[in-house]
C-alpha positions as CSV (number, residue, x, y, z in Angstrom):
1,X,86.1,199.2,66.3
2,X,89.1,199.7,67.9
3,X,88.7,202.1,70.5
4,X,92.8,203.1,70.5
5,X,92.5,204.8,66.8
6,X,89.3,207.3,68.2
7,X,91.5,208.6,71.6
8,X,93.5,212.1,70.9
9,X,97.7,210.7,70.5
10,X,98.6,213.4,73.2
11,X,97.2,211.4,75.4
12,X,98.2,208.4,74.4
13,X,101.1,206.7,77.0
14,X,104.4,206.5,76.0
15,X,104.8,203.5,78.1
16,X,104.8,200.2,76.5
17,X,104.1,198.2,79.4
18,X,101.1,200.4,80.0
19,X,100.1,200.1,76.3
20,X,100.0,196.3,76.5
21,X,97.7,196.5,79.4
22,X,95.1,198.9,77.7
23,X,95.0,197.1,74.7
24,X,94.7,193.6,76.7
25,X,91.7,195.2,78.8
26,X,90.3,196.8,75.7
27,X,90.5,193.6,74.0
28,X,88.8,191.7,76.6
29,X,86.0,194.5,76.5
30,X,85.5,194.0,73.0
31,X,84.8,190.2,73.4
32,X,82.9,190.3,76.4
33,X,80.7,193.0,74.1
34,X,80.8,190.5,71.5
35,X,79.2,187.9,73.7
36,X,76.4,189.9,74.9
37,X,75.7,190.6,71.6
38,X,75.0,187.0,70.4
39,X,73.3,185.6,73.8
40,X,70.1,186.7,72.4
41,X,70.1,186.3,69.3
42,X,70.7,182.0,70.4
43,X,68.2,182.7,73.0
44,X,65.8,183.8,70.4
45,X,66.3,181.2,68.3
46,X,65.7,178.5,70.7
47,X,62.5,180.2,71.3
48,X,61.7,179.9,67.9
49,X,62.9,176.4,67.6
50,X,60.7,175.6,70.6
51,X,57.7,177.4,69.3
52,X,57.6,175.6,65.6
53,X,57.6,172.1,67.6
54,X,54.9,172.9,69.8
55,X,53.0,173.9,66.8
56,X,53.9,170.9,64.4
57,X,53.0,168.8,67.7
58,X,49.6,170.3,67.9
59,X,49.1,170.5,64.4
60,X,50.5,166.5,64.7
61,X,47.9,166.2,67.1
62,X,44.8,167.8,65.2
63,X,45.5,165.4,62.2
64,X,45.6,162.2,64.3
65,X,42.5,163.4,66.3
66,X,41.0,164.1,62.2
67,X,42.1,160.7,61.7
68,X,40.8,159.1,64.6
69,X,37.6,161.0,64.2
70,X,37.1,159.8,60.6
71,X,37.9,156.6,61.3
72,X,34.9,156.6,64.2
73,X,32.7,157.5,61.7
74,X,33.9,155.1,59.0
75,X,33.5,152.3,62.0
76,X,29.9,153.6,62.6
77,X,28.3,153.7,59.0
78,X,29.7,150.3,58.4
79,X,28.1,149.2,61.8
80,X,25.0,150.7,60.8
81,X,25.4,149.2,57.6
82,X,26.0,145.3,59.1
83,X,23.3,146.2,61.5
84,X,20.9,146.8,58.9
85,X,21.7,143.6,56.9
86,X,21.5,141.8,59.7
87,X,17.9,143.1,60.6
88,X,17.0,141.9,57.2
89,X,18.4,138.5,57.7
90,X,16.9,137.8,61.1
91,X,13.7,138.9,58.5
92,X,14.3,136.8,55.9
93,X,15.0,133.9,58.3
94,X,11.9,134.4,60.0
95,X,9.7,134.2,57.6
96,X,11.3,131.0,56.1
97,X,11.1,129.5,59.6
98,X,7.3,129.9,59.9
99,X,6.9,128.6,56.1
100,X,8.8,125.7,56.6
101,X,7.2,124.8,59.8
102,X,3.6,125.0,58.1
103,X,4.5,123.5,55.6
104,X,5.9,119.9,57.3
105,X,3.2,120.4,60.0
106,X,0.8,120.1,56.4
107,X,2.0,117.4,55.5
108,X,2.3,115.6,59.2
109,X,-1.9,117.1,59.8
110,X,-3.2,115.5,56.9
111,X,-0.9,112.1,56.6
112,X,-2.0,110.9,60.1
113,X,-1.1,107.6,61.4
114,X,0.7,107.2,58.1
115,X,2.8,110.5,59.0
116,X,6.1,110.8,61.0
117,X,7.0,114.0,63.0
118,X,8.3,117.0,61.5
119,X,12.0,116.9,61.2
120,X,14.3,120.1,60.2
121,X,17.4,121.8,59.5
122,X,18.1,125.1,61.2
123,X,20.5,128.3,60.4
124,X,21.7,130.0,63.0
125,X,20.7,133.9,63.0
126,X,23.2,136.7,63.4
127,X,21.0,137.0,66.6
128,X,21.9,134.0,67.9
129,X,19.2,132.1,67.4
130,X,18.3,128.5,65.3
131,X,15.8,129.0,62.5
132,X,14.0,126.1,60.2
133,X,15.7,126.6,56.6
134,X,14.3,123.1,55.7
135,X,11.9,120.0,57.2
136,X,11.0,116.9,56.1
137,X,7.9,114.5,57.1
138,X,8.7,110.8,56.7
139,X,5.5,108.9,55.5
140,X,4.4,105.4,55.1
141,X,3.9,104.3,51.2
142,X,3.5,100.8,51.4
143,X,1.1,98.8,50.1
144,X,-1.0,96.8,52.7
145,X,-2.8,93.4,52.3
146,X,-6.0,94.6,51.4
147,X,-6.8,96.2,48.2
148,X,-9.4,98.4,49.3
149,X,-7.1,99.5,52.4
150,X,-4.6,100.2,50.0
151,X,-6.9,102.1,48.0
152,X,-7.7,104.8,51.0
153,X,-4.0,104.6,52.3
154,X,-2.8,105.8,48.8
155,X,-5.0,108.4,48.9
156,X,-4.4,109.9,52.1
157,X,-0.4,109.9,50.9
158,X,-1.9,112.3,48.1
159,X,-3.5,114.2,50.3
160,X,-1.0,114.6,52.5
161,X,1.5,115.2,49.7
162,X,-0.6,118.0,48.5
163,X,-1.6,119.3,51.7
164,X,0.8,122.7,52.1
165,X,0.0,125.8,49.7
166,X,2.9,125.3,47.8
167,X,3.8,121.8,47.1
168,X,7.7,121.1,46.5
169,X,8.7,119.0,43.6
170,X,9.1,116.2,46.1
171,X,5.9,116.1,47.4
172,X,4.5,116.0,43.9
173,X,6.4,113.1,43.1
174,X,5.4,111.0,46.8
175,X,1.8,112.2,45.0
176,X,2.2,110.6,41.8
177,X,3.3,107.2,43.4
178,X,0.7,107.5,45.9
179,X,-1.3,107.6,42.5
180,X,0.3,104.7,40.9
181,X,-0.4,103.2,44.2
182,X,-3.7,103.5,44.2
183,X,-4.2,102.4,40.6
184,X,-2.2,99.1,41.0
185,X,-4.5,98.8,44.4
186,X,-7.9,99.2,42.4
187,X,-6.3,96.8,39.3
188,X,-6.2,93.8,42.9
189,X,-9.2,94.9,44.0
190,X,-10.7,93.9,40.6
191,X,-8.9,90.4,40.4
192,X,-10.0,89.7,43.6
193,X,-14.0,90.6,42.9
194,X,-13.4,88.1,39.4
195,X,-12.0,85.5,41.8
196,X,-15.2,85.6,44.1
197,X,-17.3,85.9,40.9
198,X,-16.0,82.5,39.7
199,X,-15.8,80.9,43.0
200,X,-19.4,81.6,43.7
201,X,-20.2,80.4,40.1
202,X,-18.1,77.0,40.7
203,X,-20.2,76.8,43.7
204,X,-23.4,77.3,42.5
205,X,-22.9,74.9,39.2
206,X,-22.3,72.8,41.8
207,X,-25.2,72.7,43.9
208,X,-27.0,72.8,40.6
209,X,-25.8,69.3,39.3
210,X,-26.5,68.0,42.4
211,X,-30.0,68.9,42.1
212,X,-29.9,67.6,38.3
213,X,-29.0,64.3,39.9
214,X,-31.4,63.9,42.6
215,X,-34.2,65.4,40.5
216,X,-33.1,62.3,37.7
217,X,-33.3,60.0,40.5
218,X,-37.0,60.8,42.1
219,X,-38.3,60.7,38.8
220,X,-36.2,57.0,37.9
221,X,-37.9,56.3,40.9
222,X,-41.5,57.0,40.8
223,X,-43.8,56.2,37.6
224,X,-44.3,59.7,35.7
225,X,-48.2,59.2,34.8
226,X,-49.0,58.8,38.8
227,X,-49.5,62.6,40.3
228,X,-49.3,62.0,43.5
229,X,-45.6,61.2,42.9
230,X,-45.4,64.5,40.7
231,X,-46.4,66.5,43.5
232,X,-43.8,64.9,46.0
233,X,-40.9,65.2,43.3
234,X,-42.0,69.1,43.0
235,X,-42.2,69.6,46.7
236,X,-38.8,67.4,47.1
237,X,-37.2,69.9,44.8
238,X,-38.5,73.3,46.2
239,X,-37.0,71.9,49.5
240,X,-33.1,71.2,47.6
241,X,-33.6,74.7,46.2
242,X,-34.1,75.9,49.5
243,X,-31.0,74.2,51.0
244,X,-28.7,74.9,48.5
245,X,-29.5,78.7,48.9
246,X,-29.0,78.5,52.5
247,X,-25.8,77.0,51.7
248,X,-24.9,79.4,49.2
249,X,-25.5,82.1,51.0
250,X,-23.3,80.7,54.2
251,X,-20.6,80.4,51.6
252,X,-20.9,83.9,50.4
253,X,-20.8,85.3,54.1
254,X,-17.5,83.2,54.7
255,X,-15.9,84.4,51.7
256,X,-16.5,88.1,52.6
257,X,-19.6,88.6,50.7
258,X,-22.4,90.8,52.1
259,X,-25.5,88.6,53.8
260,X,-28.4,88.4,51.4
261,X,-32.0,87.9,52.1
262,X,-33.1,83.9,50.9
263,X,-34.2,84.3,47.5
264,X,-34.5,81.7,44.9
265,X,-31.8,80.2,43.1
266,X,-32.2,82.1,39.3
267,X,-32.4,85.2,41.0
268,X,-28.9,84.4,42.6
269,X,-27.1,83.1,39.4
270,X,-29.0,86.2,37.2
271,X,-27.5,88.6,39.9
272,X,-23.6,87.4,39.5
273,X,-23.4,86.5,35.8
């Protein structure tokens, strides 16, 4: 508003000069008035400015803090989860340990001095420690010299095969050539027994011609009608017989056999034939 068009003209200077100078000062007055109009209105609005970006900073704040929050709880529920799983592998490894470990120790009780120590493979546990996944006993399956040695060897190794609750399908297969083994063991065992059989019979045809031929010789030797001379070919033969038993028997001993009581000569031959 100008302020000149409100004041009364008679009083209203007729001097120019004095004119300019009101008008200048009015002027000024007008835009100093101006000014303290708009300070705060600017001041205000900086206010508000500064307001809105606290409060997006806080509210910037709450949803990181949501964020991080969540997150926590995401991180623990997946740490309870892994903690879980790992309780039941420790578990699971556990109890495989102590099978495995009776199981070779099985095998190593009954095989004896054909056995080996236990040997195994371990898994380490989310806890740190080794645990027996798998063992293995290594056992003697060799034939020995004797037959009949053979025979109880070959059946420890099935024994010893067999000896945990649950076999594997290895130690059914060490089981079945423990088997064949002991079949091919009792087959030698046999051959040898048939071997002695007709050794003992070469032996004792033997001693029986030789008997033949002294018997032919006492009897060439003496006249047949005199008795006398019957009674010393009888008694001459009962003491061959007796020798050749002895001797038979000796032989028997040295080839293995059992020691028999002196018995006559057919009772021998009628026992091995």
């Amino acid at each position: 508003m100008n302020i000149s068009t409100i004041l009364p003209t008679a009083y209203m200077p007729n001097n120019n000069g004095a004119n300019a100078v009101l008008r200048s000062a009015i002027s000024e007055e007008s835009t100093d008035s101006q000014q303290d109009i708009f300070v705060p209105i600017e001041q205000t609005a900086q206010v508000d400015a500064s307001q809105q970006a606290a409060s997006d900073a806080s509210k910037t704040q709450e949803r990181l803090q949501e964020q991080q929050q969540l997150a926590r709880q995401i991180s623990e529920k997946e740490n309870q989860q892994q903690e879980k799983i790992d309780q039941q592998t420790i578990q699971s490894l556990s109890t495989l340990d102590r099978e495995v470990r009776n199981h070779e120790r099985a095998h190593a009780a009954v095989g004896g001095q054909y056995a080996g120590a236990p040997r195994y493979e371990y898994e380490r546990g989310p806890d740190g420690v080794n645990y027996a996944v798998a063992g293995e006993v290594p056992i003697s399956t060799g034939a020995t010299s004797d037959p009949q040695m053979t025979i109880e060897k070959a059946q420890i190794i099935r024994r010893a095969a067999l000896a945990p609750a649950e076999p594997s399908a290895q130690d059914r297969k060490v089981a079945a050539e423990a088997m064949q083994m002991e079949a091919q063991a009792r087959i030698d065992v046999l051959v040898q027994e048939r071997e002695l059989k007709m050794q003992e019979e070469q032996v004792m045809n033997e001693r029986s011609n030789t008997v033949d031929n002294t018997q032919d010789q006492s009897i060439n030797a003496r006249p047949t009608k005199d008795s006398d001379a019957a009674d010393d070919i009888n008694e001459t033969q009962g003491h061959m017989f007796n020798e050749i038993n002895d001797d038979l028997a000796a032989q028997l001993v040295s080839l293995g056999g059992a020691h028999q009581p002196a018995q006559s000569l057919g009772s021998i031959v009628s026992r091995f034939v």
